[in-house]
gemmi code that builds the backbone of each chain (N, CA, C; Angstrom):
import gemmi

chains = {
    "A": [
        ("UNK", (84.506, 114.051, 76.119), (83.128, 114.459, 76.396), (82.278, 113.237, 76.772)),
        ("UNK", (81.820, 113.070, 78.027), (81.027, 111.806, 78.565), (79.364, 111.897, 77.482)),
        ("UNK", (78.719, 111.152, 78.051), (77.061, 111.225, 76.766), (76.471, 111.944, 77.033)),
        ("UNK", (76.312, 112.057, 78.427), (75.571, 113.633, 79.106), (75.220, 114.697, 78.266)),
        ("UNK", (77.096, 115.352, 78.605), (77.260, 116.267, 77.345), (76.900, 116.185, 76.286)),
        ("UNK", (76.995, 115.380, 75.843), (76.744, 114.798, 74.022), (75.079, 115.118, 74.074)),
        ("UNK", (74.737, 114.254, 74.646), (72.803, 114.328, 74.486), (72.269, 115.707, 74.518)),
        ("UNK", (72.993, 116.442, 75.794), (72.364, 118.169, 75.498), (72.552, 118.644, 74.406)),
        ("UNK", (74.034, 118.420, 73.579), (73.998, 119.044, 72.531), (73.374, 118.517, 71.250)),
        ("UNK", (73.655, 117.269, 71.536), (72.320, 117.037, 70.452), (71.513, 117.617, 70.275)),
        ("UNK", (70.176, 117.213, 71.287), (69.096, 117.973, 71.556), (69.074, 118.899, 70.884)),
        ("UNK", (69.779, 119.892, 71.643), (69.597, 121.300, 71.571), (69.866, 121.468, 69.752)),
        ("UNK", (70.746, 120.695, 69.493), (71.063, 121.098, 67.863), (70.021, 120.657, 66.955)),
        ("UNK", (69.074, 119.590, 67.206), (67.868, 118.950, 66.959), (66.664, 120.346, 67.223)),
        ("UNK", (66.842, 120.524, 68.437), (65.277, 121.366, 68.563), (65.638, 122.700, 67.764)),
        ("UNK", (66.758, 123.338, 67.719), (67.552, 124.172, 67.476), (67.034, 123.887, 65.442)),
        ("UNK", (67.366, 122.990, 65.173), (66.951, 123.158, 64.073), (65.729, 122.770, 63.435)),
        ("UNK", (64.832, 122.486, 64.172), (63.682, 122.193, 63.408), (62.682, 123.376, 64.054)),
        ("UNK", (63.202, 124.239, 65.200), (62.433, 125.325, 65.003), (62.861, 126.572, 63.640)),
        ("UNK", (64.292, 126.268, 63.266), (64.771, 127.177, 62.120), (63.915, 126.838, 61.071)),
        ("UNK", (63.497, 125.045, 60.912), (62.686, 124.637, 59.608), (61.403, 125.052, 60.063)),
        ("UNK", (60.748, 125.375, 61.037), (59.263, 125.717, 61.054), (59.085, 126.708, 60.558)),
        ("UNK", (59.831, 127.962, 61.237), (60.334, 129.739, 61.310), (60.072, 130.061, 59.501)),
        ("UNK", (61.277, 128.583, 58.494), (60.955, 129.281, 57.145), (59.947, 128.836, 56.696)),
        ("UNK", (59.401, 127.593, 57.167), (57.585, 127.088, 56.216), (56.566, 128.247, 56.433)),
        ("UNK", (56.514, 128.483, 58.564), (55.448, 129.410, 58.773), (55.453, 130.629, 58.085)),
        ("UNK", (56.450, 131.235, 57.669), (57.032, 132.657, 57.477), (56.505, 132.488, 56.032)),
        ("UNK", (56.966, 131.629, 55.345), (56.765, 131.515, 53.445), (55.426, 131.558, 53.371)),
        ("UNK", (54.927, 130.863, 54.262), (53.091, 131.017, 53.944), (52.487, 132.308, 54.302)),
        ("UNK", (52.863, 132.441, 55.346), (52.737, 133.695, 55.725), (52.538, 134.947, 54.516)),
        ("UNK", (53.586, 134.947, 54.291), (54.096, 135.861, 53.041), (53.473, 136.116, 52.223)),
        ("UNK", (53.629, 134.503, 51.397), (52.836, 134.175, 50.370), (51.320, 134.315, 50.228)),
        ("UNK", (50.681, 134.571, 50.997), (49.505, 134.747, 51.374), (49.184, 136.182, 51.473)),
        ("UNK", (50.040, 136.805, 52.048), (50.106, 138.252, 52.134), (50.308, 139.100, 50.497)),
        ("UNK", (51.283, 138.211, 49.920), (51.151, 138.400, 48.189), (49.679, 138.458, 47.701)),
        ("UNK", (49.335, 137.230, 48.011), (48.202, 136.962, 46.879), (46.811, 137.536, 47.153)),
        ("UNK", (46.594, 138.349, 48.849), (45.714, 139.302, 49.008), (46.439, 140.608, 48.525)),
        ("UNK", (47.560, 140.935, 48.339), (47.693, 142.450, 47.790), (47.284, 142.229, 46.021)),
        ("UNK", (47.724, 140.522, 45.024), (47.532, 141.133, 44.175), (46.254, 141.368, 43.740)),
        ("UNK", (45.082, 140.236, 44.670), (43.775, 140.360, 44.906), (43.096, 141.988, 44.370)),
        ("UNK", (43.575, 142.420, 45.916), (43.405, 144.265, 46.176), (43.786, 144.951, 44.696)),
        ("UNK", (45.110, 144.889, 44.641), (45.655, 145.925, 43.489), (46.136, 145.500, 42.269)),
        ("UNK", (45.930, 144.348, 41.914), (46.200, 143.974, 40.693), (47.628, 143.016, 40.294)),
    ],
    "B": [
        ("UNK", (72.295, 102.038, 76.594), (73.362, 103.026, 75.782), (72.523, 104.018, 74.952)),
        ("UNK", (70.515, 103.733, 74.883), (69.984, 104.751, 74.356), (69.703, 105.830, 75.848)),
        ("UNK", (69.695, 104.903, 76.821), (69.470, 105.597, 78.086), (70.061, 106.991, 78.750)),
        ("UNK", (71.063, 107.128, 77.789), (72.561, 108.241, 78.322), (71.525, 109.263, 77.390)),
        ("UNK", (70.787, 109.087, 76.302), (70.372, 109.863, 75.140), (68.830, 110.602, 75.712)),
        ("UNK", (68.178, 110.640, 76.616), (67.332, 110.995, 77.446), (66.489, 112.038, 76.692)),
        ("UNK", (67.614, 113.039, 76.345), (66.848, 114.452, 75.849), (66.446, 114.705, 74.691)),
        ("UNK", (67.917, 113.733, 74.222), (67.957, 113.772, 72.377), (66.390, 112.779, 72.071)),
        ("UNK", (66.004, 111.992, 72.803), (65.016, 111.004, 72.427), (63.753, 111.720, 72.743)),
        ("UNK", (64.057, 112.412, 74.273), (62.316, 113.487, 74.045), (62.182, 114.332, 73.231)),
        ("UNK", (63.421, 115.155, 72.510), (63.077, 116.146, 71.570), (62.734, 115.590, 70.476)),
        ("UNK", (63.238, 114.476, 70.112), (62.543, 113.627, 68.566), (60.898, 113.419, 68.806)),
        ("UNK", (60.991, 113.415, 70.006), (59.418, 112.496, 70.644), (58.819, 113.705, 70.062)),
        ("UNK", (58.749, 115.201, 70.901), (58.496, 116.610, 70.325), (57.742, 116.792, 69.572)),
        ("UNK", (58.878, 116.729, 68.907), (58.957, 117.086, 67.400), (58.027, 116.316, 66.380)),
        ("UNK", (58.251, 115.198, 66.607), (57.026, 114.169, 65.591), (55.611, 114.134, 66.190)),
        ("UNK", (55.731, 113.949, 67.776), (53.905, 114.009, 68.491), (53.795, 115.811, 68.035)),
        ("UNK", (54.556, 116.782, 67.872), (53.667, 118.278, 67.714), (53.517, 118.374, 65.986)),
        ("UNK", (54.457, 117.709, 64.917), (53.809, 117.385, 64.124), (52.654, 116.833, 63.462)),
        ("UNK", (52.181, 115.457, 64.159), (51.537, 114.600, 63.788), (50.311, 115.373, 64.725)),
        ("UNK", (50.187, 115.878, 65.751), (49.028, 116.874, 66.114), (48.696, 118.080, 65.314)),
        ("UNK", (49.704, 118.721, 64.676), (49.345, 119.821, 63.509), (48.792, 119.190, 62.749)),
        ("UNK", (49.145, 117.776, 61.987), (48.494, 117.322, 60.832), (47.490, 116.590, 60.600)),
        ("UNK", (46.789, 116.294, 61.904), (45.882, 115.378, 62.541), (44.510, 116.547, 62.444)),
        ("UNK", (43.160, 115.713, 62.865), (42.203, 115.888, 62.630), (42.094, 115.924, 64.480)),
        ("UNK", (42.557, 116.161, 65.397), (43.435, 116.219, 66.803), (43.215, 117.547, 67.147)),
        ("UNK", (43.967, 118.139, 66.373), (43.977, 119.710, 66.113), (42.582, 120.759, 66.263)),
        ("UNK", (41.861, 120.183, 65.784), (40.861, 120.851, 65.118), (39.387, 120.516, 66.608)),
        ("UNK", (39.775, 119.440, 66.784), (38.691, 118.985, 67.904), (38.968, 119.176, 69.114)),
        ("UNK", (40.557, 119.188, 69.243), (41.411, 120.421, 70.778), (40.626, 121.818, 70.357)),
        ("UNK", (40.881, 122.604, 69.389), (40.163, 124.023, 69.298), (38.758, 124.105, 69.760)),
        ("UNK", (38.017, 122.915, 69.270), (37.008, 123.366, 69.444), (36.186, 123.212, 70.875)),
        ("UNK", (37.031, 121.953, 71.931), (37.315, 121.884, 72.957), (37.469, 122.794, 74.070)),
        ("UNK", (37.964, 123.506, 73.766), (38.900, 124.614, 74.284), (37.817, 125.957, 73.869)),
        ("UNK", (36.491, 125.646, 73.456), (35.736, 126.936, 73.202), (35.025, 127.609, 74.603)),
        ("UNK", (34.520, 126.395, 75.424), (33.846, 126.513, 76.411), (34.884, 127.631, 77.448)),
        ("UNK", (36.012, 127.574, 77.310), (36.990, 128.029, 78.484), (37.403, 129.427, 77.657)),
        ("UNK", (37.416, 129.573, 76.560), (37.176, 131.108, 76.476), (35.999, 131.885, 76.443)),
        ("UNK", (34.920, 131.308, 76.430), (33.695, 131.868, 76.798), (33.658, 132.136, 78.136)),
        ("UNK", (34.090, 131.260, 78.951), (33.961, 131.342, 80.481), (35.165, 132.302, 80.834)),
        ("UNK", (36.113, 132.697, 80.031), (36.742, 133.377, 80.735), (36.472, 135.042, 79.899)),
        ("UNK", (35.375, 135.451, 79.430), (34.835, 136.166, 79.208), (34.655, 136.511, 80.089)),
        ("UNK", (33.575, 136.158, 80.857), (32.660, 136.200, 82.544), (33.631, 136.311, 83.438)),
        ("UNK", (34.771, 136.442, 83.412), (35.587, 136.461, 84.937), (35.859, 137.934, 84.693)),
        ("UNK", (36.363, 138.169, 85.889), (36.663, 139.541, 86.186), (37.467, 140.259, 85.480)),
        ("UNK", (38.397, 139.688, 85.129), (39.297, 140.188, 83.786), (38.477, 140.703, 82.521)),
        ("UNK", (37.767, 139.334, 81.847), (37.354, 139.338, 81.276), (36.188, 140.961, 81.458)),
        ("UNK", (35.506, 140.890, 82.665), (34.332, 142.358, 82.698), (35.213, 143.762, 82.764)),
        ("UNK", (36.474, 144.012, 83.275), (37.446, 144.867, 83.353), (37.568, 145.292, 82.080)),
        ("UNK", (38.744, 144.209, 80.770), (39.087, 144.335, 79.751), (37.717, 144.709, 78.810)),
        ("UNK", (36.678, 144.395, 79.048), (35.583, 144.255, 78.115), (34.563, 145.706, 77.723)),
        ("UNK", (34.410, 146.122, 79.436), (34.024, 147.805, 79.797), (35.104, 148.792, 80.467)),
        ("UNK", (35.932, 148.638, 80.554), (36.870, 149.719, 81.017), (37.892, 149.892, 79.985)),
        ("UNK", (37.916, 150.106, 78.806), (38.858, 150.654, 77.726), (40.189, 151.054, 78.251)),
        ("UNK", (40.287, 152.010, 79.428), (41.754, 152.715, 79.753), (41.991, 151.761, 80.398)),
        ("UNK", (41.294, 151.145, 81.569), (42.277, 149.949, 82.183), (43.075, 148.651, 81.152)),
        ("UNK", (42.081, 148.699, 79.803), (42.767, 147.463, 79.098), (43.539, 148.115, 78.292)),
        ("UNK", (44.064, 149.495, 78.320), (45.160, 150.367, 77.332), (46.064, 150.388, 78.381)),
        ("UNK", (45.991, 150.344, 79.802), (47.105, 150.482, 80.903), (48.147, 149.183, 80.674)),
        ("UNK", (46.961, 147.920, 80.340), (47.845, 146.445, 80.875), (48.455, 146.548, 79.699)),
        ("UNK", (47.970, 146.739, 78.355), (48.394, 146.645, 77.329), (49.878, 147.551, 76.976)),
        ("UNK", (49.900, 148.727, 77.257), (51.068, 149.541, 77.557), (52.147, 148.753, 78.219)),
        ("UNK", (51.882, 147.872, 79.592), (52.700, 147.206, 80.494), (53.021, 145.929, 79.467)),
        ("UNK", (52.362, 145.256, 78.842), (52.346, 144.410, 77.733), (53.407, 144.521, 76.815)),
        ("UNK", (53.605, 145.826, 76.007), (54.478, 146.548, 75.305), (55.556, 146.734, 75.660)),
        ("UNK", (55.585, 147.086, 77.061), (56.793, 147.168, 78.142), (57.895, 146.067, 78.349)),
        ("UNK", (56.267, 144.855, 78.605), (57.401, 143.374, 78.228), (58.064, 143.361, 77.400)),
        ("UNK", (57.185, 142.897, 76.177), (57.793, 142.792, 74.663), (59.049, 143.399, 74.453)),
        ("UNK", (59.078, 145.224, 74.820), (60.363, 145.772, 74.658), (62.043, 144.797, 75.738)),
        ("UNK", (61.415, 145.121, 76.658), (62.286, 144.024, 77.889), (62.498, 142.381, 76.748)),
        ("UNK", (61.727, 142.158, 77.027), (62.009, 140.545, 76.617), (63.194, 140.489, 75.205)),
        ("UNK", (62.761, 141.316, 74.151), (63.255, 141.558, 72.525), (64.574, 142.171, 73.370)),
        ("UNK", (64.807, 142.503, 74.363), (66.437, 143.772, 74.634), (67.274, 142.265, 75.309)),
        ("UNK", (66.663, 141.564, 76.138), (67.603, 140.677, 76.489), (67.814, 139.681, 75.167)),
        ("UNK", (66.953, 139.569, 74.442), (66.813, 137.965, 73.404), (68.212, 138.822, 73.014)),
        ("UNK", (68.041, 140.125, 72.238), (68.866, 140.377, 71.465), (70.491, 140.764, 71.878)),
        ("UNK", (70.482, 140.756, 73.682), (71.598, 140.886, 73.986), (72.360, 139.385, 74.124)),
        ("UNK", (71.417, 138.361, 75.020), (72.212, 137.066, 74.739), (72.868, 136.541, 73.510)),
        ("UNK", (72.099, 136.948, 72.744), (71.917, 135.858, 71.609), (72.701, 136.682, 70.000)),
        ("UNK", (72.797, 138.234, 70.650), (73.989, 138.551, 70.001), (75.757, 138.815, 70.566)),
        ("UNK", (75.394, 138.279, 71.801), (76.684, 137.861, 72.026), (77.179, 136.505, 71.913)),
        ("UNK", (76.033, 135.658, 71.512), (76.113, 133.845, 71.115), (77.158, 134.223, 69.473)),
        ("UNK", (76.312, 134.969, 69.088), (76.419, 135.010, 67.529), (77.778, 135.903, 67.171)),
        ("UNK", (78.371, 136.715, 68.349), (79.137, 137.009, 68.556), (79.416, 138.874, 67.579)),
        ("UNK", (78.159, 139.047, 67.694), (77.741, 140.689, 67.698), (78.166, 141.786, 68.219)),
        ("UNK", (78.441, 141.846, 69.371), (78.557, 142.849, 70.428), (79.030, 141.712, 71.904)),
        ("UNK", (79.285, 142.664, 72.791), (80.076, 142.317, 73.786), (80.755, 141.385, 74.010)),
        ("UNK", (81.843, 141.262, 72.884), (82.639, 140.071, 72.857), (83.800, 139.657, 73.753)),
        ("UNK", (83.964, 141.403, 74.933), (85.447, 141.272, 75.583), (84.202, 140.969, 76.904)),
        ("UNK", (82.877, 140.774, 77.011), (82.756, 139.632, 78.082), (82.547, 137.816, 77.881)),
        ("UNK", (82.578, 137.389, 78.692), (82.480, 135.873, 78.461), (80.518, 135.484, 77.882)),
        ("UNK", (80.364, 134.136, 77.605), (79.054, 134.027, 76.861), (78.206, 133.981, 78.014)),
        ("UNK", (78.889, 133.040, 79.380), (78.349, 132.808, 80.672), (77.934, 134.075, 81.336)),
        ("UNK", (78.918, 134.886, 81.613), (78.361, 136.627, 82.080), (77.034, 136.945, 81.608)),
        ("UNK", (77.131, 137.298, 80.062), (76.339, 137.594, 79.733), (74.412, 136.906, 79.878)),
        ("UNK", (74.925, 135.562, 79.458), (73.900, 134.679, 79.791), (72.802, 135.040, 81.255)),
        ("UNK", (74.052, 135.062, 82.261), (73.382, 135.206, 83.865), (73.060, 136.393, 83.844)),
        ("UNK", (73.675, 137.548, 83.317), (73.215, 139.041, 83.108), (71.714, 139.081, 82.914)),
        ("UNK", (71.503, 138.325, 81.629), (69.762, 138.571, 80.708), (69.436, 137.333, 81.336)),
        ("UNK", (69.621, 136.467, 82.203), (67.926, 135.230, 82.469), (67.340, 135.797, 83.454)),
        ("UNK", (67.539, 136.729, 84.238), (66.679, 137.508, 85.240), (65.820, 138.624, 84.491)),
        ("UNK", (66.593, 139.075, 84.231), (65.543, 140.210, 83.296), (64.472, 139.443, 82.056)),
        ("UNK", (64.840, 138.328, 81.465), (64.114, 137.822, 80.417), (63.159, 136.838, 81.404)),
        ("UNK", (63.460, 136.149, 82.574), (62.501, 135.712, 83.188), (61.333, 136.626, 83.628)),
        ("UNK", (61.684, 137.810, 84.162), (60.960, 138.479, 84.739), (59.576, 139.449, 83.501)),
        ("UNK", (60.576, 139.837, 81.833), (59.686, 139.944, 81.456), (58.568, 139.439, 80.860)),
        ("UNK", (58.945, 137.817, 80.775), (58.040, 136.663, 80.311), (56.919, 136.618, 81.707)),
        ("UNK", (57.261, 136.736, 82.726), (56.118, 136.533, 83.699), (55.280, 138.247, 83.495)),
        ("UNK", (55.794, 139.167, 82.877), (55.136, 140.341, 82.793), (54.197, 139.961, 82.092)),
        ("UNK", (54.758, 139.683, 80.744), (53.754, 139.301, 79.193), (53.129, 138.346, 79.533)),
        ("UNK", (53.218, 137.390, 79.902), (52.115, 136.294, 80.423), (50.666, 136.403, 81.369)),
        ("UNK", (51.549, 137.795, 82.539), (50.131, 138.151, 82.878), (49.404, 138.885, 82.384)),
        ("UNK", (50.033, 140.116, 81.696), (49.265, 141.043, 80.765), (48.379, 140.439, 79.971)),
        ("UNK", (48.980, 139.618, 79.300), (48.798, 138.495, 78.376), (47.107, 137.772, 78.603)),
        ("UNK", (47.201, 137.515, 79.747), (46.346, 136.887, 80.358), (45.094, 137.295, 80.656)),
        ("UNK", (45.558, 138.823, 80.985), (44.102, 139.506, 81.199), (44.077, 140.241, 80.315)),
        ("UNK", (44.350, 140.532, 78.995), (43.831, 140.997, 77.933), (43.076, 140.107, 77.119)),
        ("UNK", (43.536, 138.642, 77.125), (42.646, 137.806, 76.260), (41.580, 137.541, 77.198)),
        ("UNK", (41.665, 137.510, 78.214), (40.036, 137.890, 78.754), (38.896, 138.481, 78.348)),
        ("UNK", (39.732, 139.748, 77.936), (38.916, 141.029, 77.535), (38.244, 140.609, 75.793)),
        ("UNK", (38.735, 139.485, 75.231), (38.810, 140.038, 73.821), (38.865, 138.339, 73.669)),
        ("UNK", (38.308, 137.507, 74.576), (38.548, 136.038, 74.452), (37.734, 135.505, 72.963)),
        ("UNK", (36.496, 135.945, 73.518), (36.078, 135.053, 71.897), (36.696, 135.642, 70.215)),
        ("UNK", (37.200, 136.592, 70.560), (37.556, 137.662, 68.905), (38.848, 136.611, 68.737)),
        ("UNK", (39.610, 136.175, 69.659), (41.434, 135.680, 69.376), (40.813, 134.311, 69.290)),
        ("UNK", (39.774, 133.526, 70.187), (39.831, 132.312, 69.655), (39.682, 131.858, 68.433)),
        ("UNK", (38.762, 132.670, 67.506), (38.787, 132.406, 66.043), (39.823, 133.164, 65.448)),
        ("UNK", (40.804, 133.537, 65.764), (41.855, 134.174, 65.226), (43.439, 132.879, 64.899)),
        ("UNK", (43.925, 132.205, 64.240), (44.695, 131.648, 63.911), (45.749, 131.921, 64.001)),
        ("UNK", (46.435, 133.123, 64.189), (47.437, 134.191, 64.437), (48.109, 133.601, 66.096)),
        ("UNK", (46.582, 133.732, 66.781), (46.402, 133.940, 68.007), (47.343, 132.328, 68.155)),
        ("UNK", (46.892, 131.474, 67.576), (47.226, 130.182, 68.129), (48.886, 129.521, 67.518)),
        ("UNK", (49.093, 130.339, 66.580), (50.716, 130.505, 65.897), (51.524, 130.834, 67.500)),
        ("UNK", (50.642, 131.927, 68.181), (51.712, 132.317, 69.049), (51.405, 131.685, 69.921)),
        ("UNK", (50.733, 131.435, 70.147), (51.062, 130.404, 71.823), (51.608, 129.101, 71.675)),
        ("UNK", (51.996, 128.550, 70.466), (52.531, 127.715, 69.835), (54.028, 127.859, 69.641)),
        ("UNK", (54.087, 128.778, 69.094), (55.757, 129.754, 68.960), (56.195, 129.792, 71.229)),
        ("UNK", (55.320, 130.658, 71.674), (55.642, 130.960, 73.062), (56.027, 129.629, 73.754)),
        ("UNK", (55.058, 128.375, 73.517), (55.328, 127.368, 74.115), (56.737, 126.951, 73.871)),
        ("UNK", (57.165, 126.624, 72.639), (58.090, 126.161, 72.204), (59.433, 126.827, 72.394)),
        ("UNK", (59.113, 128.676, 72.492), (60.227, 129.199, 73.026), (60.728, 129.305, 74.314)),
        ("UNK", (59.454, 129.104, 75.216), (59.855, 128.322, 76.723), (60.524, 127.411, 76.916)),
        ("UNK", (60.068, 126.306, 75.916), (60.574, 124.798, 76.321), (62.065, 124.658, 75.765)),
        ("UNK", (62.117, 125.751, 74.881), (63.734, 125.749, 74.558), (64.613, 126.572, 75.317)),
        ("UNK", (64.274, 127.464, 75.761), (65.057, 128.497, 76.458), (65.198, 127.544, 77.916)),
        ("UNK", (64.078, 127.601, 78.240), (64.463, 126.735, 79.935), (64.806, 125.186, 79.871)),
        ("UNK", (64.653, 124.102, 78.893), (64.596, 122.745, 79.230), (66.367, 122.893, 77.984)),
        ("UNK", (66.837, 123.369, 77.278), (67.916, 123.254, 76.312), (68.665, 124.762, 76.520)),
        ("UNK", (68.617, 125.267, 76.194), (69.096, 126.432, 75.981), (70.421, 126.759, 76.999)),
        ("UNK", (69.718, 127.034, 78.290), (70.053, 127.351, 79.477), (70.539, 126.322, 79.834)),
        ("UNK", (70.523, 125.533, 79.987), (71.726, 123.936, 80.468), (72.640, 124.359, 79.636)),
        ("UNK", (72.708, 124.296, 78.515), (73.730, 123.935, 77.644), (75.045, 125.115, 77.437)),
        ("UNK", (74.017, 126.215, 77.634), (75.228, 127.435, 77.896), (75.616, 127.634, 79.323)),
        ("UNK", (75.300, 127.212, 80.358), (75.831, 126.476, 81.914), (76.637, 125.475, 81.624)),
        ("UNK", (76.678, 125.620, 81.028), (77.387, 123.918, 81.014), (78.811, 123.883, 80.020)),
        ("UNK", (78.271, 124.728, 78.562), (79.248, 124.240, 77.662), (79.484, 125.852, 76.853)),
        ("UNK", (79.239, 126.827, 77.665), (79.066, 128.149, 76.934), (79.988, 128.558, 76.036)),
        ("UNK", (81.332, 128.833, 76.195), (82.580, 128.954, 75.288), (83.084, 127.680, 74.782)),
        ("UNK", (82.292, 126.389, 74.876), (83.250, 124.928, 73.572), (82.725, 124.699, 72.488)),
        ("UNK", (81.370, 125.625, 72.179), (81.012, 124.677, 70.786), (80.611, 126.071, 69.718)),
        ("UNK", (80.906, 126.538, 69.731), (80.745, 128.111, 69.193), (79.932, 127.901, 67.238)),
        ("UNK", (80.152, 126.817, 66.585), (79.301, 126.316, 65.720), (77.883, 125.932, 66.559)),
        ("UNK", (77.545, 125.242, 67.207), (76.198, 125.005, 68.329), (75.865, 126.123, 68.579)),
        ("UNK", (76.169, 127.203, 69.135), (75.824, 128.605, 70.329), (75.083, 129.263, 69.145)),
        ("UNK", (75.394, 129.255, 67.667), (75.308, 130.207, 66.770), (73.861, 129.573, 66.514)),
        ("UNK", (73.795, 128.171, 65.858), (72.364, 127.966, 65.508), (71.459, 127.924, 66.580)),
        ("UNK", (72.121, 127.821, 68.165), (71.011, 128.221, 68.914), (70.725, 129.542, 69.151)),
        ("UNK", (71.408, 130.517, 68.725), (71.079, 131.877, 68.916), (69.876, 132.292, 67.647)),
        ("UNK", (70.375, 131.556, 66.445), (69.405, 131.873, 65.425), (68.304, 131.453, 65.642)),
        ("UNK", (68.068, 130.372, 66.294), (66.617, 129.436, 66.352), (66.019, 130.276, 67.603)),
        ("UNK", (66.548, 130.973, 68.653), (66.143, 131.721, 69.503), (65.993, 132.992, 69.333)),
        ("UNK", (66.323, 133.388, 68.259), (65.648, 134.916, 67.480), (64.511, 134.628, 66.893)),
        ("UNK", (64.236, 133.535, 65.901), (63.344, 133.012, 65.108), (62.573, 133.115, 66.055)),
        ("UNK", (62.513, 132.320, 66.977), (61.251, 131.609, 68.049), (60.623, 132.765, 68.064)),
        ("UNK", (61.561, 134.054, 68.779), (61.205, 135.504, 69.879), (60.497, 136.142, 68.771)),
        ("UNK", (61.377, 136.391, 68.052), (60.367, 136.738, 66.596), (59.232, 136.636, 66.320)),
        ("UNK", (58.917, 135.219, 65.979), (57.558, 134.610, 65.545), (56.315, 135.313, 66.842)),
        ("UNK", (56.897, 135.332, 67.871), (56.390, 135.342, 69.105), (55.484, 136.685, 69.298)),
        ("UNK", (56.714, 137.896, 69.062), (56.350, 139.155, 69.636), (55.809, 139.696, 67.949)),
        ("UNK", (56.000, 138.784, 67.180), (55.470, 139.634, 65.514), (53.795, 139.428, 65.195)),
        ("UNK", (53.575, 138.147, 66.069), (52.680, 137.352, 65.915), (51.566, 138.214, 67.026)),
        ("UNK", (52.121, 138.284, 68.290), (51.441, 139.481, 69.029), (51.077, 140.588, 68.733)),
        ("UNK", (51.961, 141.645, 67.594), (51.199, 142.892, 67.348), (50.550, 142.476, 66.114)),
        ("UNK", (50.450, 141.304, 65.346), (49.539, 140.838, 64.211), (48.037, 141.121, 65.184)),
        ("UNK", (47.883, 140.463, 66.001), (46.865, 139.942, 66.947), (46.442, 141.696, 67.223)),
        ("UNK", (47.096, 142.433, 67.567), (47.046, 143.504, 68.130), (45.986, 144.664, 66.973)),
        ("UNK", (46.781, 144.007, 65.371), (45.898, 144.672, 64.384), (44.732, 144.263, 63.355)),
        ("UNK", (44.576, 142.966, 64.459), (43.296, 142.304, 63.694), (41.965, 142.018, 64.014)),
        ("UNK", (41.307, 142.382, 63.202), (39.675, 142.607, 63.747), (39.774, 143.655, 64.407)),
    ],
}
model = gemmi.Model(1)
for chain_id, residues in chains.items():
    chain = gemmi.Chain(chain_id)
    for i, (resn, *xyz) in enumerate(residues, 1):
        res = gemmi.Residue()
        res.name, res.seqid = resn, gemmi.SeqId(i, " ")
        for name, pos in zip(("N", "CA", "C"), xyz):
            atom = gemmi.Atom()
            atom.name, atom.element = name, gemmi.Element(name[0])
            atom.pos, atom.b_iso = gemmi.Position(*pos), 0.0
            res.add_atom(atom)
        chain.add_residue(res)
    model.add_chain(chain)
structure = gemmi.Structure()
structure.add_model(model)
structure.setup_entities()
């Protein structure tokens, strides 16, 4: 495999995973937030 | 010998300048920047269409929906044949060239819909935070699908089948965030 190759897959395994690490921070807050107005509402 | 590393070095670049702009005081003075140009695009024609004609902004919006459905049918056909879901007695390449026409075409749908609905409704989404998750998510799922994505399955589609998988996951995530984040927008305010 020449570096070419190599560098795309890097990359891609790089961007590839730090959009997976955004996906679970944004999502947990998300959530979590969505919790703490329902127990707000209903107890 | 970092020179061969081109891509791997802009995606680090990315990644730390779109960090260090989330966590920056950067952030906050781009938004508020950026107020004048949704006010003004109140006043454009879109903007007077979407604003007094209700059925015309339920027509684009329908066509809107239309995308979304299109766009979510290819994500989920590539990217469950990456993951190796369904249509496994074709190749990853077939499939690939199958959905980038149809997923191109419905991203230029949603973008214009897109476009002239926040016209209609510009100042309500600029204070909306939702609003700016997704064009954040959209950007990023562009820049991966067309600048990584698509090279790499041209290029290397059936050799790395550990690779294909976390890019299929990170390309559900993205589409996800994307089109979930849109009907958020859709039920707020």
């Amino acid at each position: 495999m020449n570096e070419t190759d190599k560098d795309l897959q890097i990359a891609s395994a790089l961007a590839a995973t730090a959009i997976v690490i955004g996906f679970i921070v944004y999502w947990s807050f998300e959530i979590q937030a969505v919790r703490e107005m329902l127990k707000l509402a209903y107890g | 010998m970092l020179m061969n590393y081109k891509r791997s070095i802009f995606t680090v670049l990315m990644i730390a300048l779109g960090t260090g702009f989330a966590l920056s005081d950067l952030r906050i003075e781009t938004w508020q920047g950026l107020q004048g140009v949704f006010e003004w695009s109140e006043t454009t024609l879109f903007g007077h269409i979407g604003k007094t004609w209700g059925a015309a902004f339920a027509v684009v919006e329908a066509f809107h929906l239309v995308g979304l459905a299109l766009l979510g049918g290819t994500i989920l056909f590539s990217d469950g044949r990456l993951l190796g879901l369904w249509f496994i007695d074709q190749s990853i390449a077939t499939v690939e060239q199958q959905a980038s026409r149809p997923f191109s075409a419905a991203l230029a749908l949603l973008i214009f819909t897109g476009v002239f609905m926040a016209c209609g409704v510009a100042m309500k989404i600029y204070y909306l935070p939702v609003f700016w998750y997704k064009m954040l998510a959209l950007f990023i799922g562009c820049a991966f699908v067309y600048g990584l994505r698509r090279p790499l399955l041209r290029t290397y589609a059936e050799s790395h089948p550990g690779l294909n998988k976390l890019v299929a996951v990170a390309s559900l995530m993205v589409w996800f965030t994307v089109t979930a984040t849109g009907r958020w927008i859709g039920f707020s305010g």
